[in-house]
N, C-alpha and C positions, 0 to 999 in steps of 0.2 A: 786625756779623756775629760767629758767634762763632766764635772760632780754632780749625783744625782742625790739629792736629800729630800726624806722625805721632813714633811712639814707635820709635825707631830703635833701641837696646838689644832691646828684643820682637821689631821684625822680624827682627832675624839672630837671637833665638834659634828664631823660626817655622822662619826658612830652614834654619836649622841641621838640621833635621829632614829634609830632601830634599839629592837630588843636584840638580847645577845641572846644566844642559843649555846648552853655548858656542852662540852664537849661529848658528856654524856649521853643526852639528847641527839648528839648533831644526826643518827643513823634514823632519826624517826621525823625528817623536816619534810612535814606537807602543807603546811600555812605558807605564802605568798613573804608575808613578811620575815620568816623565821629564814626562811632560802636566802631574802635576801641579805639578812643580818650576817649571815654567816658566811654568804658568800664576801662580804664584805670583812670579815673576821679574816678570813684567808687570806684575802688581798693583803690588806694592811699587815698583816702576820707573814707574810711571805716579803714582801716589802722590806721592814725592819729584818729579818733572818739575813738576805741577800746582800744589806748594806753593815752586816755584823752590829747590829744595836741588842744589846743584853738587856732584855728586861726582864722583871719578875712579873711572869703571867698572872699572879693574884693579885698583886699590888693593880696592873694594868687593870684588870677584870672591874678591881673594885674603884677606880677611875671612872670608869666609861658610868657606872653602876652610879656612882656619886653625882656625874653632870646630870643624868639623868631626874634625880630625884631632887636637884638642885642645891645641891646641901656638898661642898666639899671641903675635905682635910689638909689642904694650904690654900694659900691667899695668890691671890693674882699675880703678886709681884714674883711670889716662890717662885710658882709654877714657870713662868718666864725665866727668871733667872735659873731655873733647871732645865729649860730647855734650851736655850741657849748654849750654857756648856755643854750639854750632849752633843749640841752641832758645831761647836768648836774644836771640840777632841774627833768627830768622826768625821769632818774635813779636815784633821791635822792626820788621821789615819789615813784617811784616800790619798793626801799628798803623799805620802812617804810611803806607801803602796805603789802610787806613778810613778816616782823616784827610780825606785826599785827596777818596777817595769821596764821604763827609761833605757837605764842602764844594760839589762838584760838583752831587750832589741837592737840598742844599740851595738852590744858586741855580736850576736847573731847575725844578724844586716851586715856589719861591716865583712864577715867572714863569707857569706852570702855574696854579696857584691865582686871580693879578691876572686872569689871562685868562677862566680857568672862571666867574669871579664875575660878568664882564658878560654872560654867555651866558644869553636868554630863557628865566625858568622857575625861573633858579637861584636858592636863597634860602642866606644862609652866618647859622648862627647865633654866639652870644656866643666860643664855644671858637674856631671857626675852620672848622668841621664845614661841607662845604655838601653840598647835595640837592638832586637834580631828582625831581619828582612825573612818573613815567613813566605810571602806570597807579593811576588811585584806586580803593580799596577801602571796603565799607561796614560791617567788623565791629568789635570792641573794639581799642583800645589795649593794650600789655602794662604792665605795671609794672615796677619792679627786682628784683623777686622770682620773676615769670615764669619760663617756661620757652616759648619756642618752636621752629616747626616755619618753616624759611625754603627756600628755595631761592637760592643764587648765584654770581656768579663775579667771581674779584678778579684785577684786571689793573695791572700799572706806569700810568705817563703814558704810555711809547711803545706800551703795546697787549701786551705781553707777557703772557701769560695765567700766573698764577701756580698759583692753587685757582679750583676749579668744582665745584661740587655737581652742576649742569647735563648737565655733563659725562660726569659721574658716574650721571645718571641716577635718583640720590637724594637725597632732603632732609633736611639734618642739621637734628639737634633739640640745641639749648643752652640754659642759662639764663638771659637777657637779660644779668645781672653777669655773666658767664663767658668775656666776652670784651674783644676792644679797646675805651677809651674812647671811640671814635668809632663802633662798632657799638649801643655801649650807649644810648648818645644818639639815637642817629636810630631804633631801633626804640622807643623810649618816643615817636614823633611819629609814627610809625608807625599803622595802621586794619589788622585782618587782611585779605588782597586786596590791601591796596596794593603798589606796584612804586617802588621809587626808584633812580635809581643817584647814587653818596656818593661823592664827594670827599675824602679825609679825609688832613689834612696830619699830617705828621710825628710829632710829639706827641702825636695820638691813636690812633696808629696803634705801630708797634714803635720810634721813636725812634730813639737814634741806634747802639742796637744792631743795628738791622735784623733778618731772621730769613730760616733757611733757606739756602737758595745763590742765590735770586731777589731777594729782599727786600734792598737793599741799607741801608746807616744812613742815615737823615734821608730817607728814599722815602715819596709823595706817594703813594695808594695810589687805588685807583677801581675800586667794587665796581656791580656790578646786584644791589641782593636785594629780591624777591618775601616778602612776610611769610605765610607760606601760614594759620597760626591757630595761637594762644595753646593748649597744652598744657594738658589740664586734672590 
């Protein structure tokens, strides 16, 4: 995954820019600006909650209260060097949170895969890549230079729908190299018309950086795609 931190220097100077609205208050916000102070209280306050950053909400309060009025209770240098460790400890967190993840995908996946491999139909080639022939097609193959027109939808192992063209109601057009190792390969095996749904472990797929907020590291991925015809 890739680390999302939030920049704590920038948000108090965002905040800085609005009144805060006490919590007290927040059920009686009919000023323009008080909505938007607080809608902005939320954000950032959901932000830090999501990425597990502990602060003491008065301490914070009385921050934002201090840039405000110009006047605050450490110096430049502190404040930097305080924030800095926060986001050395909370990317030393996230690592070893992915780690973990890692780990965890990785023995699922691999159990995933033993299983999927004896299932009627399925063929796993050289990489590790497997496919089921759902629906045969009778037109060209692509090349690595192609371009086609597919429709489909990519799902975790527990069913979790990630992307859907389907979905979507639209068919993305790519060109054959332009995507994951495991896409590129089973569309060269590929007939336009055909339908497969792909198994595609780890390594052909985003590894162990994962991608997105769904895609987790070392995740086993399993797509339905439809090869609708070769781009001309």
């Amino acid at each position: 995954m890739q680390t999302r931190l939030i920049t704590i220097s920038a948000a108090l100077a965002v905040l800085a820019c609005t009144n805060l609205v006490h919590a007290a208050d927040a059920t009686d916000l009919k000023d323009p600006k008080q909505k938007l102070s607080y809608a902005i209280g939320v954000r950032m306050g959901g932000g830090l909650k999501e990425q597990g950053v502990d602060i003491d909400a008065k301490a914070f309060t009385a921050g934002l209260s201090d840039v405000m009025a110009g006047k605050l209770a450490m110096s430049e240098a502190e404040i930097t060097q305080v924030l800095e460790g926060a986001r050395g400890e909370l990317v030393a967190k996230q690592q070893a949170r992915q780690q973990v993840d890692a780990a965890a995908n990785t023995k699922t996946g691999d159990a995933y895969l033993a299983a999927n491999a004896k299932k009627d139909g399925v063929k796993t080639t050289a990489s590790g890549l497997q496919y089921k022939v759902l629906k045969a097609g009778a037109g060209r193959t692509p090349g690595p230079k192609d371009t086609v027109k597919v429709h489909y939808q990519g799902t975790l192992i527990d069913g979790t729908v990630f992307d859907s063209s389907i979905a979507r109601g639209e068919p993305v057009v790519f060109p054959v190299g332009g995507v994951i190792a495991g896409w590129t390969e089973a569309l060269q095996l590929m007939k336009e018309g055909d339908k497969y749904q792909l198994v595609i472990p780890a390594q052909l797929a985003y590894g162990a950086a994962g991608a997105g907020d769904k895609i987790g590291p070392n995740a086993v991925l399993v797509f339905d795609v439809e090869l609708i015809n070769i781009e001309k």
